[in-house]
N, C-alpha and C positions, 0 to 999 in steps of 0.2 A: 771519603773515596780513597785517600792514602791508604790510610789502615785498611783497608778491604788488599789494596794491591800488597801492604806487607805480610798479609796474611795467607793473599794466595801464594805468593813467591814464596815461604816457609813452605806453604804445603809443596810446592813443586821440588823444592830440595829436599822433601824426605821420602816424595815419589822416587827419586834418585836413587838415594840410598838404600832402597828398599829394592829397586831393579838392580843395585851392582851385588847387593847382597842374594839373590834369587841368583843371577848370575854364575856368582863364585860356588854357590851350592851345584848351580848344575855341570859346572866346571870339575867339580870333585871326582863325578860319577853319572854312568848314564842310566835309561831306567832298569837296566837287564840288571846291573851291580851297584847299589848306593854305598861311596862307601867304603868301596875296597883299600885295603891297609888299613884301615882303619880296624880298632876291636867290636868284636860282633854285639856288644853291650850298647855301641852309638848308635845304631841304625834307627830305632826307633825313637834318638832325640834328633837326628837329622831329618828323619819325615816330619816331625811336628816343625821341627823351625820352618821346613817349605809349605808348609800349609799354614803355619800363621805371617808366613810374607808375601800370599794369596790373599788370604782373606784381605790383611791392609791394603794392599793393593785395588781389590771392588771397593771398600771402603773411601779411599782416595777418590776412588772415580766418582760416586756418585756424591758424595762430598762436593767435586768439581762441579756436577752439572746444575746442582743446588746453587751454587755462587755463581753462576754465568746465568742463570736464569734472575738473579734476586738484584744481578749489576745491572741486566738490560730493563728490571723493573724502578729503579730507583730514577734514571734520565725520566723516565714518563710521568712518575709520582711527581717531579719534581718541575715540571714542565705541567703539569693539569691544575700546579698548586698556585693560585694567582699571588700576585705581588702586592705585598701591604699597603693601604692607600696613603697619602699624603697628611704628613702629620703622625704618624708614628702608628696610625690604626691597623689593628690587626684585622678587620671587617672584610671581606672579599666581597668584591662589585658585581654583580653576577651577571654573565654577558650576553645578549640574546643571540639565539639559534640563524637568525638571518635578518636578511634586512632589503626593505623595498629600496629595489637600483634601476634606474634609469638606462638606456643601452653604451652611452656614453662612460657614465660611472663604473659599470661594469667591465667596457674596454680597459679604464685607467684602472681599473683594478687589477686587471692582470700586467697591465705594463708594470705596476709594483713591485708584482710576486714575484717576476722575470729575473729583478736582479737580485733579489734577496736569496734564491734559491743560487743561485751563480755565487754571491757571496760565504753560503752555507759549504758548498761543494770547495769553497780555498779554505777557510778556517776549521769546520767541524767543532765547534768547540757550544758551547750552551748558551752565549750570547746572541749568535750571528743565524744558530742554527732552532731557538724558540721557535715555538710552536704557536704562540699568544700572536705571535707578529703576521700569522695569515689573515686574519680577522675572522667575521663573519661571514656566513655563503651568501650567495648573493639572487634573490627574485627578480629572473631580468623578465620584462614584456617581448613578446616574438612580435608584434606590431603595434604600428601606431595605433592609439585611442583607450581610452577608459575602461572599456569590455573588451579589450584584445587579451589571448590570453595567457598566459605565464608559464616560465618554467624556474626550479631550482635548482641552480648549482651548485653543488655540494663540494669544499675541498676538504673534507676529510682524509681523506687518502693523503693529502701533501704533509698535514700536519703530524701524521703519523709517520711518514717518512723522514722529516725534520725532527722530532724525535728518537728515531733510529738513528740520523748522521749525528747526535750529539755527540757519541764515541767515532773511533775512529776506525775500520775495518781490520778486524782480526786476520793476522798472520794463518796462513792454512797448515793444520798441521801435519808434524812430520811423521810418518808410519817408524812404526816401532816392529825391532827385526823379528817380533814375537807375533805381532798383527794380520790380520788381515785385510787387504785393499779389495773393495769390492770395482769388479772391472766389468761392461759391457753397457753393449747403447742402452738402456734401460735408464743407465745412471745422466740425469742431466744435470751441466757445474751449475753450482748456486749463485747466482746476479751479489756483486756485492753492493754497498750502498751508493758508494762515488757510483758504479753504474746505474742503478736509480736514479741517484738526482740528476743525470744527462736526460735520462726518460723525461723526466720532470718537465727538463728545461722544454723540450721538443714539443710537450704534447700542451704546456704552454703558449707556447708559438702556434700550433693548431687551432685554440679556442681562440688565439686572437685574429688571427685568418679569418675565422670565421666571423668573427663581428665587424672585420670590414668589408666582406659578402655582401651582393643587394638582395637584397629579399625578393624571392622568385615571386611572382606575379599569380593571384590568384584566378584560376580559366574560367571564365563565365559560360564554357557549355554552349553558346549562340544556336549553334547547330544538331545540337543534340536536344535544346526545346524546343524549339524550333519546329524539328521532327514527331515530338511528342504531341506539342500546340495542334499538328495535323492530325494525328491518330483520335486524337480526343475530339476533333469539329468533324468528324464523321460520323454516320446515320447510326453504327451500332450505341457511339454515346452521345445521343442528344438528347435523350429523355432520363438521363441520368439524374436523382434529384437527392439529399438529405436526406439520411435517414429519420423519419420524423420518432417523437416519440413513443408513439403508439404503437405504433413498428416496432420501435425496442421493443414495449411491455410484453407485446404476442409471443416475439421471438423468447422471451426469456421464458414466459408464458408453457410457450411450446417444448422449449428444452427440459421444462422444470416435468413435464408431463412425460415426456421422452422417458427421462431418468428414473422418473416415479417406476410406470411401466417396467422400464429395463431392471430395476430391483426386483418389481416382481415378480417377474420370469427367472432372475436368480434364485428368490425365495422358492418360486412353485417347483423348481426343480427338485428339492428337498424334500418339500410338502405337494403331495398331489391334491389335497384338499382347498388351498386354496384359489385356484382357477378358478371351478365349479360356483366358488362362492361370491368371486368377484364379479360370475356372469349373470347369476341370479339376483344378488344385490344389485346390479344396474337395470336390471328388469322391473326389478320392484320399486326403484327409484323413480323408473318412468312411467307404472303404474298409478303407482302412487299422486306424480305430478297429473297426470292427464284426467284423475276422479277430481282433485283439487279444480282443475278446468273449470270443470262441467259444471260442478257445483258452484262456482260464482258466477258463471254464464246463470243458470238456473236462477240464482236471487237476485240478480240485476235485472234479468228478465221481469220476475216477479214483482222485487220490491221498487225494482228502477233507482235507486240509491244517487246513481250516476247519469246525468243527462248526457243525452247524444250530441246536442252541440252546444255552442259556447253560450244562447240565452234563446230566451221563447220563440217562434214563429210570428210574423206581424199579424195575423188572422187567430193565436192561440189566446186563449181565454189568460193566462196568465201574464200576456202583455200587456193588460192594462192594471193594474192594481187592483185588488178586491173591497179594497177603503173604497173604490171608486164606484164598483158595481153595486154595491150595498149605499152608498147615499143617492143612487139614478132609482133604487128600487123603494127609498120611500117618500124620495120623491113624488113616484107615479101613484105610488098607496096614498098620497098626501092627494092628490088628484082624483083620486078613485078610479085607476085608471089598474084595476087588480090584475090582469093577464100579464102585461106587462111588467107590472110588480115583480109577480112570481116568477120571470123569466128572470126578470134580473138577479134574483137573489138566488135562482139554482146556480148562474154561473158567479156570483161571487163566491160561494160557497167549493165550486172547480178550480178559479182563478187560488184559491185558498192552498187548495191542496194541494195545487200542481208547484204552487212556489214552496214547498215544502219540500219538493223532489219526489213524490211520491212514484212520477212518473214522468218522460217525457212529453214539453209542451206539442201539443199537434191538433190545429182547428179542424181537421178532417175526423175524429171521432164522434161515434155516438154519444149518445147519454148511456144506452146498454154497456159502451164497449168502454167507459171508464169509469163504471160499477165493477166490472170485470178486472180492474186491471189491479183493485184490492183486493189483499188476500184474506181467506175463510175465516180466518183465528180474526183480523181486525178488528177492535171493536167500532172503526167508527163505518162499516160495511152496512149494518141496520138502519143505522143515521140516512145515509146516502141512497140505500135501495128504495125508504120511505118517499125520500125527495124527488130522487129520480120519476116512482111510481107518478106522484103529484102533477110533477113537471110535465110528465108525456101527457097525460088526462088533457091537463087545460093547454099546452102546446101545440101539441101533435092533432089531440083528440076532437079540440074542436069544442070542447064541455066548457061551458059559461064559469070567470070564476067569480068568485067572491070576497070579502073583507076577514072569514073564517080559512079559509082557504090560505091568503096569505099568511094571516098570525100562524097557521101548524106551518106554512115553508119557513117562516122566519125564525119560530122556535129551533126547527132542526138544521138551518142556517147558522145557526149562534152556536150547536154544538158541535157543529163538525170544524167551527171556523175557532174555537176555546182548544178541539181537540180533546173533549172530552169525550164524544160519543154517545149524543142525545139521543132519546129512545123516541122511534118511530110514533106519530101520532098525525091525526085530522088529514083533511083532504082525503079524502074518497071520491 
């Protein structure tokens, strides 16, 4: 730092020399005559000297403002650069950015800085006025508890400033009779440091004002819910409920359909073809579904696939088992008791087929009307017309039967109840 000031002192004695020389040249002669008495041979070594006692001169200057920028950068190099640890290490400790404080710790934190800055403002010198010695910022809590929630205070701003007081406020300088002073409110004087660090001190004292502040009291509103509590136990919200989620689905549902649409009324603006297409595709859509209809109405009808209720009627022939009706029926053939026989084994032969699904159970049918109720193509339709024929003969008819008579029902009993489709035979 010597050498920097012996250096700039040199330079400022040959800025000197350089102005009494400029001086004594304009002192010769003004610009109308360079010169005069003198022989007309000098003139043109007298302009060169004043234009090479110009140029040094910028030269000088900016010179100057290279070294006053390079001295205010040197205190801060030198101040950011930490101090070798204990025992000779050159190792720098590297210091954290902040640090979790208490509202107490952070009070005493500023009663610290209070006097160090007061002590920086009498000495100004690189010890008193480090920058290392504000410490860390500090995370104070704004209230009591765990989840209360924080703020950082940042003293950056001081340590920069205590860096700046490391020198000592430059002398203002004095205009020179060649210069010019720029005059008018426009211009406002420049704060020097000692005025800073009084800032300092004051706004110091402010932050600690404020930590011995009570904390304003959070408003609980009493009267303001209160008022709400009442609007809301009124008739227009009492049926107010959750949006459940189904609700969501439609609504999303519905917006998605919105949008769809809304495109393509942008599109169709372009394209007049496609309205027309999206009205007749939805025609045909519905077409389409409503023959789908009819046609399973139709085979359900037909084939009954699907019972109508959940199991037989207590009077239907397939509420009892057809194992059952088939051993009552040779039973009675064991008997000789052949009418009865052959009743029995036409409806195991129904009890057979209706537990199949062929159709729904319902003891109010014919014999005709669940002949009918299989279709033309089936083959086991022959089986059944045969038996059926049989059954009416000796039921209905009133016709004596016989031990022939039951073996043809029971043959075509066996087939319809295998599902193969035995071929009609006996009983006339």
């Amino acid at each position: 730092m010597r050498e920097f000031k012996r250096t700039l002192a040199a330079r400022l004695t040959s800025k000197e020399h350089a102005s009494g020389a400029k001086q004594a040249a304009e002192n010769l002669g003004d610009s109308d005559g360079i010169g005069e008495g003198f022989p007309q041979g000098l003139k043109p070594t007298l302009t060169l000297q004043l234009l090479a006692a110009r140029l040094k001169s910028c030269a000088f200057k900016a010179a100057t403002v290279f070294a006053t920028a390079f001295a205010m950068a040197v205190p801060q190099a030198r101040s950011a650069t930490p101090a070798p640890a204990a025992g000779g290490a050159e190792a720098a400790q590297p210091t954290k950015a902040w640090r979790a404080s208490s509202l107490d710790e952070y009070r005493k934190h500023l009663l610290d800085l209070t006097p160090m800055v007061e002590a920086c403002a009498k000495a100004r010198d690189t010890q008193a006025c480090d920058p290392m010695l504000v410490g860390p910022d500090d995370r104070v809590p704004l209230a009591a508890g765990p989840s209360a929630e924080q703020r950082l205070v940042r003293f950056g701003w001081l340590r920069v400033l205590l860096s700046q007081a490391e020198e000592k406020d430059a002398a203002e300088p004095r205009p020179t009779p060649g210069s010019r002073v720029l005059r008018g409110p426009s211009r406002t004087p420049r704060r020097t440091t000692s005025e800073l660090l009084q800032d300092a001190e004051v706004r110091l004292a402010h932050d600690l004002a404020q930590t011995d502040a009570t904390a304003a009291a959070v408003p609980t509103h009493a009267q303001e819910r209160d008022a709400l509590n009442k609007v809301l136990a009124g008739r227009d919200f009492r049926n107010l409920e959750e949006t459940s989620t189904r609700e969501s689905v439609l609504e999303k549902l519905g917006n998605w359909i919105n949008r769809f649409f809304d495109t393509v009324g942008k599109v169709g603006a372009r394209a007049a073809w496609i309205g027309p297409l999206l009205i007749w595709g939805l025609l045909g859509a519905v077409c389409v579904g409503l023959v789908w209809g009819l046609i399973q109405l139709e085979k359900r009808w037909r084939i009954r696939l699907v019972p109508e209720s959940g199991g037989p009627g207590a009077g239907a022939a397939s509420a009892r088992d057809w194992q059952l009706w088939l051993e009552d029926a040779r039973k009675a053939a064991a008997s000789g008791l052949w009418r009865e026989a052959v009743h029995f084994i036409y409806w195991a032969s129904i009890s057979r087929l209706e537990s199949k699904r062929l159709w729904p159970a319902d003891r109010a049918r014919t014999p005709r009307e669940y002949l009918a109720l299989l279709a033309p193509e089936d083959g086991r339709r022959a089986g059944l017309a045969s038996l059926t024929g049989s059954f009416e003969r000796i039921w209905y008819g009133g016709r004596p039967a016989g031990e022939g008579d039951y073996r043809s029902a029971e043959q075509l009993a066996t087939g319809l109840i295998s599902g193969s489709g035995a071929q009609a035979g006996g009983g006339r």
